[in-house]
HTML snippet that shows the backbone in 3Dmol.js (N, CA, C, O; Angstrom):
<script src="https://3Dmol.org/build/3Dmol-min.js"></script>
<div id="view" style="width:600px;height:400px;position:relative"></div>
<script>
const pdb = `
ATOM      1  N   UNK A   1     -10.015   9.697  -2.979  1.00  0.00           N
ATOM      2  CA  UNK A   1      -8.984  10.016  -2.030  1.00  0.00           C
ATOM      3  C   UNK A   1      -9.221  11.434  -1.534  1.00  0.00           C
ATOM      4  O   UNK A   1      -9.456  12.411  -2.245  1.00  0.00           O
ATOM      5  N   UNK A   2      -9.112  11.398  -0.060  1.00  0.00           N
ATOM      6  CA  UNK A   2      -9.562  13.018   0.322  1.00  0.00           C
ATOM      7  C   UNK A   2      -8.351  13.630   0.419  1.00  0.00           C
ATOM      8  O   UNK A   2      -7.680  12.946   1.192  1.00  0.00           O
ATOM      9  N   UNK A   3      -7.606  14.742  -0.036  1.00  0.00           N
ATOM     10  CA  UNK A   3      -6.775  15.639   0.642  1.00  0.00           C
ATOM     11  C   UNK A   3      -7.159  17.037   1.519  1.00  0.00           C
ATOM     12  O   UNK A   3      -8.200  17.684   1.394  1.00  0.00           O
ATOM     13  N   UNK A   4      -6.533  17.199   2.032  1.00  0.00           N
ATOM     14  CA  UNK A   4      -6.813  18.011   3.312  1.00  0.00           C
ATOM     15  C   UNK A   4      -5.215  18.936   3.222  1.00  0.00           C
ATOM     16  O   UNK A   4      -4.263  18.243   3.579  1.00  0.00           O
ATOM     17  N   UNK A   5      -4.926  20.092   2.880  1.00  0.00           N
ATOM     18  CA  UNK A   5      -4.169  20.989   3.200  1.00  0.00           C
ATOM     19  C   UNK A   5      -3.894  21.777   4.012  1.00  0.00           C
ATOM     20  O   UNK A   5      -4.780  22.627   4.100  1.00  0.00           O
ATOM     21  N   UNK A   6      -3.172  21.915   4.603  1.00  0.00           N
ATOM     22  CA  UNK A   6      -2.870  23.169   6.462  1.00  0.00           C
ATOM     23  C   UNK A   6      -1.930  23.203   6.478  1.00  0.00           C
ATOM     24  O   UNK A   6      -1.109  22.367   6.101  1.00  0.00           O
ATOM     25  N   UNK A   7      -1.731  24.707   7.159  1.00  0.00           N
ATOM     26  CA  UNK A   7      -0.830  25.296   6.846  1.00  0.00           C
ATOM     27  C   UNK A   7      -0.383  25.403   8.455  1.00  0.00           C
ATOM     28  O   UNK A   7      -1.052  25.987   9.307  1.00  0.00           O
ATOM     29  N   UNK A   8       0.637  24.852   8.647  1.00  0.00           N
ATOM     30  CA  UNK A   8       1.440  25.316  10.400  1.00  0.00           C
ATOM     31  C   UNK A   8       2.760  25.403  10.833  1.00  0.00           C
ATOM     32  O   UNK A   8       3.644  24.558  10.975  1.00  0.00           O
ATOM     33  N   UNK A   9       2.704  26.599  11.012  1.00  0.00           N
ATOM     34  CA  UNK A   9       3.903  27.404  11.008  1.00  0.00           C
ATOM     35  C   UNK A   9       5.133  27.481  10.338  1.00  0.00           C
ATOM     36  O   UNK A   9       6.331  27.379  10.602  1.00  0.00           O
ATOM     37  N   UNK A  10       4.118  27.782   8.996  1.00  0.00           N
ATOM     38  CA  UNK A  10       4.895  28.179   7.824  1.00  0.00           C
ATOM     39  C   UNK A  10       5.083  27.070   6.939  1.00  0.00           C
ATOM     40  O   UNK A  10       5.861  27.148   5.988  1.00  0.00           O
ATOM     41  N   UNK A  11       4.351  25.940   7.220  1.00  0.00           N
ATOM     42  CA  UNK A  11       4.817  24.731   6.261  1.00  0.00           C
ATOM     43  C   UNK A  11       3.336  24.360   5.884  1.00  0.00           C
ATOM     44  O   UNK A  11       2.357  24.640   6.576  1.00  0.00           O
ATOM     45  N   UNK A  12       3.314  23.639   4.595  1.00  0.00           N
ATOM     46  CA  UNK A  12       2.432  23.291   4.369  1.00  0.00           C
ATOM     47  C   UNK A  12       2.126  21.800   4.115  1.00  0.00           C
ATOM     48  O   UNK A  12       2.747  21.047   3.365  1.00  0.00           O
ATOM     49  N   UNK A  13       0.806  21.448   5.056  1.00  0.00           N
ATOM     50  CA  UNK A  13       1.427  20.199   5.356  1.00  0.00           C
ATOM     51  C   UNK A  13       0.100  19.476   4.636  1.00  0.00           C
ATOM     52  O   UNK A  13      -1.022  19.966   4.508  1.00  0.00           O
ATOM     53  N   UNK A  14       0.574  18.153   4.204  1.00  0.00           N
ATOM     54  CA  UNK A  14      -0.706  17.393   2.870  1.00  0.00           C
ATOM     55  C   UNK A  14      -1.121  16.170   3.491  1.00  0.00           C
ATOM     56  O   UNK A  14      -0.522  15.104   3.349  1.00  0.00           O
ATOM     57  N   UNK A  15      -2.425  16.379   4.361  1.00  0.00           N
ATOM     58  CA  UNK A  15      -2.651  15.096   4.919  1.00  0.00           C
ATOM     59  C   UNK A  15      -3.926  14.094   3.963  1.00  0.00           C
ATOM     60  O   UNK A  15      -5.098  14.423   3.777  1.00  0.00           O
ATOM     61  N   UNK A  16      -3.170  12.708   3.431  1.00  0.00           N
ATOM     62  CA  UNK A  16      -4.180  12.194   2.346  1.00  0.00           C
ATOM     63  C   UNK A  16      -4.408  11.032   3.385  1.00  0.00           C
ATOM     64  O   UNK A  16      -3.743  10.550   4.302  1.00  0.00           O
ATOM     65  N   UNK A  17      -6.125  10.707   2.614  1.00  0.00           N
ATOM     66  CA  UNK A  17      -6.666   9.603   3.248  1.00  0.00           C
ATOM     67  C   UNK A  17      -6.200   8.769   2.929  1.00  0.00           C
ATOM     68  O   UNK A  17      -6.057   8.714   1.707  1.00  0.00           O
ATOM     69  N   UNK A  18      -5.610   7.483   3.820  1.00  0.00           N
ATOM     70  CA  UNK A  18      -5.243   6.339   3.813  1.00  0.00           C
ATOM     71  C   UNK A  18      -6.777   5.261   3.171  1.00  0.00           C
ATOM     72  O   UNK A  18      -6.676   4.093   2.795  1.00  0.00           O
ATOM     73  N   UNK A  19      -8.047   6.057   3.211  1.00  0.00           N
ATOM     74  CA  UNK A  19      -8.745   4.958   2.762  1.00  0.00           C
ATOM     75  C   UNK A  19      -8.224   3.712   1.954  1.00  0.00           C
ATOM     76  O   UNK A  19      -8.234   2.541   2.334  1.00  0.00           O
ATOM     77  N   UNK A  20      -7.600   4.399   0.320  1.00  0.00           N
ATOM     78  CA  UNK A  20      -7.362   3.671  -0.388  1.00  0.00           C
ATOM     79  C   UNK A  20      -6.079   3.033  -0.647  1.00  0.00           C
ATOM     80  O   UNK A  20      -5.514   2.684  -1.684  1.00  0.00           O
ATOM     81  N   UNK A  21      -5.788   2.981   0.550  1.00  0.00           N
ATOM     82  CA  UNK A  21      -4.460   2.278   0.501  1.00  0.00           C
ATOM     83  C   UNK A  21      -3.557   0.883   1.783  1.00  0.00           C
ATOM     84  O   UNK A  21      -3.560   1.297   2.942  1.00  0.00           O
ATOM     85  N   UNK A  22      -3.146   0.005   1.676  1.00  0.00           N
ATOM     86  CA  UNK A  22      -2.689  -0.657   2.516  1.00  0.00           C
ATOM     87  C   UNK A  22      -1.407  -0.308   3.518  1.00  0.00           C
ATOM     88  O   UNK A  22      -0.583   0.473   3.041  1.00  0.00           O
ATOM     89  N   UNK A  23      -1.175  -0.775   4.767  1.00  0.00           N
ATOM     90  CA  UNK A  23       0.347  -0.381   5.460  1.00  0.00           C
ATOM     91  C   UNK A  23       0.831  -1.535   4.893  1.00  0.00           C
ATOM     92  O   UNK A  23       0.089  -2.311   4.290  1.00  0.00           O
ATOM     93  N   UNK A  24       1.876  -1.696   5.019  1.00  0.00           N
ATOM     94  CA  UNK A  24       2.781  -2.192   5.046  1.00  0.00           C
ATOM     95  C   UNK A  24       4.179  -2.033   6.002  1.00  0.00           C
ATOM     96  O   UNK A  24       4.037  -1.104   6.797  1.00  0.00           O
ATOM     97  N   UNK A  25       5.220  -2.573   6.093  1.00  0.00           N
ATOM     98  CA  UNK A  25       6.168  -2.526   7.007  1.00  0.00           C
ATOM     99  C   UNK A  25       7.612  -2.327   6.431  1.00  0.00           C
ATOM    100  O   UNK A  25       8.005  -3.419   6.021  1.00  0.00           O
ATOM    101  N   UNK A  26       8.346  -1.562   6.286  1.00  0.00           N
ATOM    102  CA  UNK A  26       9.254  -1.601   5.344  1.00  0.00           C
ATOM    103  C   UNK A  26      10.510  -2.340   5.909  1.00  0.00           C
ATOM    104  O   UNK A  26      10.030  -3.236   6.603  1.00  0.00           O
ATOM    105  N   UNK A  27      11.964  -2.432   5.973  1.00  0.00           N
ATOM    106  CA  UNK A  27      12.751  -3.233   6.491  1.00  0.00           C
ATOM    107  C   UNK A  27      13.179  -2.473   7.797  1.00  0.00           C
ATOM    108  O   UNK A  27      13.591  -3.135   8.750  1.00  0.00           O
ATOM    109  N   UNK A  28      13.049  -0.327   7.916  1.00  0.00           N
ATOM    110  CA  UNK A  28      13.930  -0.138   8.540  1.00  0.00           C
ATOM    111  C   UNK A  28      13.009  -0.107   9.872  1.00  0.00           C
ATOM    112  O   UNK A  28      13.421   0.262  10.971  1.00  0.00           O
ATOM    113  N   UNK A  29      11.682  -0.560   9.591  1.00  0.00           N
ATOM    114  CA  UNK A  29      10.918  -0.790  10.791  1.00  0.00           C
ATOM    115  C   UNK A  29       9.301   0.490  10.700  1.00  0.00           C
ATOM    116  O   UNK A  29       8.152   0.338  11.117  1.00  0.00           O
ATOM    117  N   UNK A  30       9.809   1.382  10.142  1.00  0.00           N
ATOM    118  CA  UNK A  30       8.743   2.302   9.496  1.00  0.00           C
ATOM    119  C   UNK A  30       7.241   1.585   8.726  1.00  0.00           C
ATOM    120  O   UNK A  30       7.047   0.471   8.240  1.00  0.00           O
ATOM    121  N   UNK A  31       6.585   2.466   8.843  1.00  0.00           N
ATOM    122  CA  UNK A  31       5.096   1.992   8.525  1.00  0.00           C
ATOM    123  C   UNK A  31       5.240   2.903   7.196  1.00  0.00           C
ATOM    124  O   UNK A  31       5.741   4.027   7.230  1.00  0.00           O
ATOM    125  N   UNK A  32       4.673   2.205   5.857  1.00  0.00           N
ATOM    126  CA  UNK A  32       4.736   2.599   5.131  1.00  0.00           C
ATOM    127  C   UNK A  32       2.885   2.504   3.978  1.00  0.00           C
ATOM    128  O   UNK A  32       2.046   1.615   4.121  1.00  0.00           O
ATOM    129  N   UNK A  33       2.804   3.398   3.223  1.00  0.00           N
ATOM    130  CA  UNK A  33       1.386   2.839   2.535  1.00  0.00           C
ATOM    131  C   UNK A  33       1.454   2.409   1.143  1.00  0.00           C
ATOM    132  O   UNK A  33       2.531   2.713   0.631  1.00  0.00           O
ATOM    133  N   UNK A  34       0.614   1.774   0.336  1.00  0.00           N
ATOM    134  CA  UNK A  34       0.842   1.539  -0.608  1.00  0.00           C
ATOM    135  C   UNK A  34      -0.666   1.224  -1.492  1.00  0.00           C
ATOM    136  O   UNK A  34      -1.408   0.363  -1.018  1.00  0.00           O
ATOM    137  N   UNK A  35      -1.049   1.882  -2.667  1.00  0.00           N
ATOM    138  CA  UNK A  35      -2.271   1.513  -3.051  1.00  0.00           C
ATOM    139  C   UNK A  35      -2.177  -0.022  -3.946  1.00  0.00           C
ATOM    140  O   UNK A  35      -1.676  -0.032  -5.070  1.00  0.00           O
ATOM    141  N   UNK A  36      -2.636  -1.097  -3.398  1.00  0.00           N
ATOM    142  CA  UNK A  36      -2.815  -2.516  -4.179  1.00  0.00           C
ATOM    143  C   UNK A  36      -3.248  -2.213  -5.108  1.00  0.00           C
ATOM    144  O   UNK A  36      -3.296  -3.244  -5.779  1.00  0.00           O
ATOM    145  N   UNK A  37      -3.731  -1.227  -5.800  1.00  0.00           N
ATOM    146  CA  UNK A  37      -4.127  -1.499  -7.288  1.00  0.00           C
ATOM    147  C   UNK A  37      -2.718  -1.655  -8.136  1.00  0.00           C
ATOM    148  O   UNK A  37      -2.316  -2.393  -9.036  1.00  0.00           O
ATOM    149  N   UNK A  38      -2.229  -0.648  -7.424  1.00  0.00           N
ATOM    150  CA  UNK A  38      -0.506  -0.626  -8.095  1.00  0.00           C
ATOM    151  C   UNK A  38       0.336  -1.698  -8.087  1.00  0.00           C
ATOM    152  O   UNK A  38       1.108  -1.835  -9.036  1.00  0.00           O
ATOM    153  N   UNK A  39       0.331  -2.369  -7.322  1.00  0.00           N
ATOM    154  CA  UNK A  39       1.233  -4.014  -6.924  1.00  0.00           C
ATOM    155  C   UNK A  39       0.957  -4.582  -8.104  1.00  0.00           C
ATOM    156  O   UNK A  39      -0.228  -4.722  -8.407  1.00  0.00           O
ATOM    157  N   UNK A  40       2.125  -5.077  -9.118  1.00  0.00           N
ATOM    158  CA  UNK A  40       2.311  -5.385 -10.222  1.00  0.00           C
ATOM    159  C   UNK A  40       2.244  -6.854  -9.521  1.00  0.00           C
ATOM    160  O   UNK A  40       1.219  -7.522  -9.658  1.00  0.00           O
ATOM    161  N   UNK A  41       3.474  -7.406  -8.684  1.00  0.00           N
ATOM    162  CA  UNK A  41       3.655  -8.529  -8.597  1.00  0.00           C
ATOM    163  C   UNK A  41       4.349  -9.034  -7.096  1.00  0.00           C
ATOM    164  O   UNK A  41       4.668  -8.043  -6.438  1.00  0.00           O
ATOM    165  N   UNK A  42       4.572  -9.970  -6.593  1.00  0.00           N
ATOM    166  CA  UNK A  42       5.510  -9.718  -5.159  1.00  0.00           C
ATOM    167  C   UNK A  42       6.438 -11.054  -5.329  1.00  0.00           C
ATOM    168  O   UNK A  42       5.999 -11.857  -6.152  1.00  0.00           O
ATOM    169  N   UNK A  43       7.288 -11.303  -4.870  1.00  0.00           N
ATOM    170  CA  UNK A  43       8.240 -12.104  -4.639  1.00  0.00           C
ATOM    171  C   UNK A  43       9.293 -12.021  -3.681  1.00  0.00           C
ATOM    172  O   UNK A  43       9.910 -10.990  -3.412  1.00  0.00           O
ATOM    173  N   UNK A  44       9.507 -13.347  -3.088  1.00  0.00           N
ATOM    174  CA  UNK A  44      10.374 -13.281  -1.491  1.00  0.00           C
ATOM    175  C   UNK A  44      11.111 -13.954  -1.841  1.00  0.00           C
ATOM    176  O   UNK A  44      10.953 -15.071  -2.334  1.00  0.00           O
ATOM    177  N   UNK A  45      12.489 -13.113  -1.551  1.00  0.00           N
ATOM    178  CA  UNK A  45      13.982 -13.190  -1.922  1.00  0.00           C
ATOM    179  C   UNK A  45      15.075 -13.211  -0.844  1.00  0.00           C
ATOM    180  O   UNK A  45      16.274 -13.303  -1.108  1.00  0.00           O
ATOM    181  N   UNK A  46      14.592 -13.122   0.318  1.00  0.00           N
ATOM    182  CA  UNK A  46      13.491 -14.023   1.423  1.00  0.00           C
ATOM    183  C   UNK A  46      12.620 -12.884   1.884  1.00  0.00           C
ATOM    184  O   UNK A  46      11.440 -13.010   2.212  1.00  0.00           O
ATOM    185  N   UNK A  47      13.529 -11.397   1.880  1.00  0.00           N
ATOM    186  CA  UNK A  47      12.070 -10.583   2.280  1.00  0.00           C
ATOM    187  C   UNK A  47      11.463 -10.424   1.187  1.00  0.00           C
ATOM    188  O   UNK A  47      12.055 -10.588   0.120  1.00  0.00           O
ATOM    189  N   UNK A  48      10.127 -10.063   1.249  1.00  0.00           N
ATOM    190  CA  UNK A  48       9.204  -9.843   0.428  1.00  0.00           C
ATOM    191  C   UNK A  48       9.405  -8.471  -0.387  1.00  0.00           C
ATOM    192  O   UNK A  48       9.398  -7.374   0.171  1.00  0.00           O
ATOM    193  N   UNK A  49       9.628  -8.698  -2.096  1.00  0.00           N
ATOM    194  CA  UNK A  49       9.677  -7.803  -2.906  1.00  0.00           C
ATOM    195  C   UNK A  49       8.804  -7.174  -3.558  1.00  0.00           C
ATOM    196  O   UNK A  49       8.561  -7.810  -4.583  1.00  0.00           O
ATOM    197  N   UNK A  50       7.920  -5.807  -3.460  1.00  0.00           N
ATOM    198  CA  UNK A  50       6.734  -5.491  -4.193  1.00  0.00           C
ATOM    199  C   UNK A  50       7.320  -4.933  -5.644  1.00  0.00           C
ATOM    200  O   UNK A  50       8.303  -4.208  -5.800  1.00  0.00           O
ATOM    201  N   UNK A  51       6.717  -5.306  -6.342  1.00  0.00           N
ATOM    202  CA  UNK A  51       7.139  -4.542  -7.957  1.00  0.00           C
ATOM    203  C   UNK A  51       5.823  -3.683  -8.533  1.00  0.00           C
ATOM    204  O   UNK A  51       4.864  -4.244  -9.064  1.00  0.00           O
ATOM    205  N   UNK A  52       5.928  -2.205  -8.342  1.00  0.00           N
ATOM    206  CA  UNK A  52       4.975  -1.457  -8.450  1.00  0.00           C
ATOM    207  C   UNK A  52       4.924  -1.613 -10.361  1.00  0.00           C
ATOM    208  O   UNK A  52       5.769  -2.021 -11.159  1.00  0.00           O
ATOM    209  N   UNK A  53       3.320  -0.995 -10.570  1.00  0.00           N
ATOM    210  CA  UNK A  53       3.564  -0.994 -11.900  1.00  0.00           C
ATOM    211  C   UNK A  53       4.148   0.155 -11.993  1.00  0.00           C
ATOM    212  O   UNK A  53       3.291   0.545 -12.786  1.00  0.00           O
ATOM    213  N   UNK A  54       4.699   0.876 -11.919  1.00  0.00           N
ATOM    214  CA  UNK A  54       5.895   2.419 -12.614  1.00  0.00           C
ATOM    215  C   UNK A  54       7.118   1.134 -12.549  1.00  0.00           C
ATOM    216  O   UNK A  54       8.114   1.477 -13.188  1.00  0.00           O
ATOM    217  N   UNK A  55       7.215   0.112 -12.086  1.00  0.00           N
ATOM    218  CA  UNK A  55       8.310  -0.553 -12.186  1.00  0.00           C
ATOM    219  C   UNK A  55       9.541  -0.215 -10.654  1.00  0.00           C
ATOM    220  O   UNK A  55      10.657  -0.717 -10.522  1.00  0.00           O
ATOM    221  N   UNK A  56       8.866   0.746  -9.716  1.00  0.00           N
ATOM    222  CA  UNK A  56       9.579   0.820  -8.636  1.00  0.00           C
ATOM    223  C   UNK A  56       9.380  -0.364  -7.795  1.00  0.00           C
ATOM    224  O   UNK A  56       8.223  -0.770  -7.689  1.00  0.00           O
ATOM    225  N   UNK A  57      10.413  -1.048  -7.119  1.00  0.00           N
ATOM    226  CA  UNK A  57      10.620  -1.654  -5.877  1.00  0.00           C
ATOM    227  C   UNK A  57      10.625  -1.522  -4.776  1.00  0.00           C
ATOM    228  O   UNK A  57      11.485  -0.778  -4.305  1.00  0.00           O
ATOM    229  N   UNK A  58       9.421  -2.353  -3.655  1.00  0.00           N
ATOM    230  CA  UNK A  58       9.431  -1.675  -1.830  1.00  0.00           C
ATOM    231  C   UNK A  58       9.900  -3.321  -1.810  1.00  0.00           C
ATOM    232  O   UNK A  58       9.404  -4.239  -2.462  1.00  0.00           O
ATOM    233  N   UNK A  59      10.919  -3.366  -0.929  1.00  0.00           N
ATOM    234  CA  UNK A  59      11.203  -4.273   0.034  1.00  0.00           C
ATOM    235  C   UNK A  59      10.804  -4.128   1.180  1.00  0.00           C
ATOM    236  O   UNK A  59      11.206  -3.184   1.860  1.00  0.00           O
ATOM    237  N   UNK A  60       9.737  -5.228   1.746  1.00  0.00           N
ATOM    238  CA  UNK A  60       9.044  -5.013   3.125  1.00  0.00           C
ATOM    239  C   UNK A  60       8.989  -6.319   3.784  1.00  0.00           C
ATOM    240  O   UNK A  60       8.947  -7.465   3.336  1.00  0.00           O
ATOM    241  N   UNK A  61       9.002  -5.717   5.257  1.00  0.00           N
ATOM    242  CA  UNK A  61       9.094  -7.024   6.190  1.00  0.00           C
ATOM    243  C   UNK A  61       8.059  -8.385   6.198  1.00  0.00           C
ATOM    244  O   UNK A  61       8.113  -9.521   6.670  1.00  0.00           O
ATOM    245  N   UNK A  62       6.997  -7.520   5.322  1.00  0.00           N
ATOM    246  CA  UNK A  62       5.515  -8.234   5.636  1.00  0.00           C
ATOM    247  C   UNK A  62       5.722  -9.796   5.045  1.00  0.00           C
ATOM    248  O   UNK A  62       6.627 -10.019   4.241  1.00  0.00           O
ATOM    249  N   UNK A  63       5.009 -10.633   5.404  1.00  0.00           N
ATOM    250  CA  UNK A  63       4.888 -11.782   4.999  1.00  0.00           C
ATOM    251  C   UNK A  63       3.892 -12.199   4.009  1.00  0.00           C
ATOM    252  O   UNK A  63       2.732 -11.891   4.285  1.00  0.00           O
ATOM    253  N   UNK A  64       4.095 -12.841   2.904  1.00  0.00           N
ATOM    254  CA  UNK A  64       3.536 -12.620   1.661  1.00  0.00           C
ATOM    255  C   UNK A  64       1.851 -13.163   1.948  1.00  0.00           C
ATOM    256  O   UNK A  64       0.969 -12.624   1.279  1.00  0.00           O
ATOM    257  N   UNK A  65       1.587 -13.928   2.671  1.00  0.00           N
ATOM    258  CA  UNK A  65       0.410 -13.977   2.941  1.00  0.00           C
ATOM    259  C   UNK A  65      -0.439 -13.014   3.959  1.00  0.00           C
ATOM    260  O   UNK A  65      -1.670 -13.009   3.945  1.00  0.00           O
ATOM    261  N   UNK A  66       0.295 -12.245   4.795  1.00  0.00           N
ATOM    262  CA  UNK A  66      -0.398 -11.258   5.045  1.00  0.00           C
ATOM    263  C   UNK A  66      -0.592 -10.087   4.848  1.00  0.00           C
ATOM    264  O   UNK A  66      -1.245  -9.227   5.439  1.00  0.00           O
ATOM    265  N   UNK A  67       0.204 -10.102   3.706  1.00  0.00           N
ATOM    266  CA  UNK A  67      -0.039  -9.054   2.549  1.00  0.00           C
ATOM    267  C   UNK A  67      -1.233  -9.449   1.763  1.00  0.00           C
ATOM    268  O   UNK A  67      -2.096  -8.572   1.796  1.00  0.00           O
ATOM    269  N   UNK A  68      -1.547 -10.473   1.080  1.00  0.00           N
ATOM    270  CA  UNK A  68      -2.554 -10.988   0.826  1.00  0.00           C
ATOM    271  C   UNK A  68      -3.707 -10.881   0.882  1.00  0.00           C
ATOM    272  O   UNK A  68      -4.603 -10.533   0.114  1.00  0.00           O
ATOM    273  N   UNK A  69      -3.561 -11.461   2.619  1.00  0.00           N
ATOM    274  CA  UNK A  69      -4.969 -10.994   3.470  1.00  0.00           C
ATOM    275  C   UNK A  69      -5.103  -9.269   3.830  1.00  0.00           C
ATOM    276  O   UNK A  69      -6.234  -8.803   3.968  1.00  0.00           O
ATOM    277  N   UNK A  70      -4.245  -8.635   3.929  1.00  0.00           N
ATOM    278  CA  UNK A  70      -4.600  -7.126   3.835  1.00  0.00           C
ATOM    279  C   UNK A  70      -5.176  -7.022   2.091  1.00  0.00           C
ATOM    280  O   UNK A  70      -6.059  -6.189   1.886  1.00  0.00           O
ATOM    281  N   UNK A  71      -4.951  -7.394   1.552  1.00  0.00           N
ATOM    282  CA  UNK A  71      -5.483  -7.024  -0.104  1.00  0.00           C
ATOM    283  C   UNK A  71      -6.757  -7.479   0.255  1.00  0.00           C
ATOM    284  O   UNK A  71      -7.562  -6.608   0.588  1.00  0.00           O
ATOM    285  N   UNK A  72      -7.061  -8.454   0.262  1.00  0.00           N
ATOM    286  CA  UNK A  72      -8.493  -8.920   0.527  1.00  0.00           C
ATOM    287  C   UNK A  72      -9.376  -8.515   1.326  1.00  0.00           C
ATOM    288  O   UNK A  72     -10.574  -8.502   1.041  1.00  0.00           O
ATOM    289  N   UNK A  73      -8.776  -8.045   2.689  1.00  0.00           N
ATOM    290  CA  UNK A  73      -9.873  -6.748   3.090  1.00  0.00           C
ATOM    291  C   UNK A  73     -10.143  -5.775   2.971  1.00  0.00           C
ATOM    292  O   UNK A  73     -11.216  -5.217   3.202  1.00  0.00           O
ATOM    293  N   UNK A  74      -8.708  -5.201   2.384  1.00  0.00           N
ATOM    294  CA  UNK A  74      -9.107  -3.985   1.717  1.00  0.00           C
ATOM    295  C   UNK A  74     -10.156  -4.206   0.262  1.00  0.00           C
ATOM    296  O   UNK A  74     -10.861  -3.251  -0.063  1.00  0.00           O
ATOM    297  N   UNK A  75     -10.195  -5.213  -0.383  1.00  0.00           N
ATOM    298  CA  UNK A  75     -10.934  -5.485  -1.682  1.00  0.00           C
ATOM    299  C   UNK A  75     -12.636  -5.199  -0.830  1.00  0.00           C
ATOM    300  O   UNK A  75     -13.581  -4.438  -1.040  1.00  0.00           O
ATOM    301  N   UNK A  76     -12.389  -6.057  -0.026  1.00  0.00           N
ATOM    302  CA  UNK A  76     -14.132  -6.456   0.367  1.00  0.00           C
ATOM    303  C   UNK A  76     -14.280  -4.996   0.996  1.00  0.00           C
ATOM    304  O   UNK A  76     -15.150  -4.443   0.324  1.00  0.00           O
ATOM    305  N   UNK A  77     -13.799  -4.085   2.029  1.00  0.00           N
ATOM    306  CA  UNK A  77     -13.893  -2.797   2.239  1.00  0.00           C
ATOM    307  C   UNK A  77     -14.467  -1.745   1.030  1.00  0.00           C
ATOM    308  O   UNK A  77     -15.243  -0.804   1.196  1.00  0.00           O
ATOM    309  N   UNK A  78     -14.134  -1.989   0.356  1.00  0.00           N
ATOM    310  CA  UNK A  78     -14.319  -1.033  -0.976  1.00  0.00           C
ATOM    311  C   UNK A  78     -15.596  -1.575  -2.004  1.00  0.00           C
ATOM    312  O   UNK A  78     -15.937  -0.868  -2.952  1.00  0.00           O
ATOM    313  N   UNK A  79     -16.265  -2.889  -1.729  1.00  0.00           N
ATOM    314  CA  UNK A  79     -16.692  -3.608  -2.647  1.00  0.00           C
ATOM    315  C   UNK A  79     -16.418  -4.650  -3.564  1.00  0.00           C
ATOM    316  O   UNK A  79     -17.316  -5.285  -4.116  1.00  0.00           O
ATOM    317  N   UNK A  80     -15.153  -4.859  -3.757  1.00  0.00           N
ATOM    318  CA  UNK A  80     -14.650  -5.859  -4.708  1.00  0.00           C
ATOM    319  C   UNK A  80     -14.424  -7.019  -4.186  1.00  0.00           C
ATOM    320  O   UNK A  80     -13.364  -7.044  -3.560  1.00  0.00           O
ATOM    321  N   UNK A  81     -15.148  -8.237  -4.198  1.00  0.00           N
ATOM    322  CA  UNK A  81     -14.902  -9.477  -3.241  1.00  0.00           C
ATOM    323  C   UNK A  81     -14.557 -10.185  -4.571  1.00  0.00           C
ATOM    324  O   UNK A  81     -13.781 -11.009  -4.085  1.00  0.00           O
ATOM    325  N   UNK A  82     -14.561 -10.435  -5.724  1.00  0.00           N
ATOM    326  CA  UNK A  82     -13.679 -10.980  -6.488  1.00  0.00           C
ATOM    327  C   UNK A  82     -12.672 -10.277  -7.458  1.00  0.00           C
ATOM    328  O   UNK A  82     -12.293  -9.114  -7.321  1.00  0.00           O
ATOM    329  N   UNK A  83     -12.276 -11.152  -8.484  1.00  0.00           N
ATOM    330  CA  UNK A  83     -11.162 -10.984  -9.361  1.00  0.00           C
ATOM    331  C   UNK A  83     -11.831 -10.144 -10.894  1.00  0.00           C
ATOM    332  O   UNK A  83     -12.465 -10.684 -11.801  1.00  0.00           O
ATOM    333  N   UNK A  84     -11.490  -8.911 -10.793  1.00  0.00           N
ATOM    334  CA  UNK A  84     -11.979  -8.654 -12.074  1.00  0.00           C
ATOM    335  C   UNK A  84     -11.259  -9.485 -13.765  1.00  0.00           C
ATOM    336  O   UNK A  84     -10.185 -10.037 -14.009  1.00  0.00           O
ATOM    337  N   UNK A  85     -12.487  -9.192 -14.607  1.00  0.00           N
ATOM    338  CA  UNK A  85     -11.977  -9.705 -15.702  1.00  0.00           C
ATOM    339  C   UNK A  85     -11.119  -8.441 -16.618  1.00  0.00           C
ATOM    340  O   UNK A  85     -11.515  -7.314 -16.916  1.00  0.00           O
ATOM    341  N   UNK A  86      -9.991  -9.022 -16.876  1.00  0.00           N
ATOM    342  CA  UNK A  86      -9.291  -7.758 -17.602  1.00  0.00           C
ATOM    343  C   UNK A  86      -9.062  -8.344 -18.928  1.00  0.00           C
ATOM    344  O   UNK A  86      -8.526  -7.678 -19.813  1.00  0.00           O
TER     345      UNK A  86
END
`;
const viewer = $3Dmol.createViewer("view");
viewer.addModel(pdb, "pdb");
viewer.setStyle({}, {cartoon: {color: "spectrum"}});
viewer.zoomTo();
viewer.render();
</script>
């Protein structure tokens, strides 16, 4: 992950690479990111519930299969075209 620090006018501002991470859409219409390694689990309650592993909750607009398919290109992007063994 690259960070990049700058400083403008008087604030200091932390711009991180999105490489490793997916958007997502949250409910209030905002674009939001999220690293899939973290996605514990998802479930639609009808919107779609992410359960991070720290155990925090994003409720997002996205539709559970194209959440999916964003995981999967982000997997093949990075190298990982299958399921590791854990």
């Amino acid at each position: 992950m690259k960070i990049i620090i700058e400083i403008y006018k008087k604030k200091i501002i932390i711009i991180i690479s999105l490489k490793h991470m997916i958007d997502v859409m949250r409910l209030d219409g905002k674009k939001y990111w999220v690293n899939p390694h973290m996605i514990e689990s998802m479930e639609s309650t009808p919107d779609l519930t992410l359960t991070m592993l720290s155990g925090r909750k994003i409720i997002v607009k996205n539709s559970p299969e194209d959440l999916i398919e964003k995981i999967i290109k982000y997997r093949r992007d990075i190298g990982i075209e299958r399921q590791e063994v854990l």
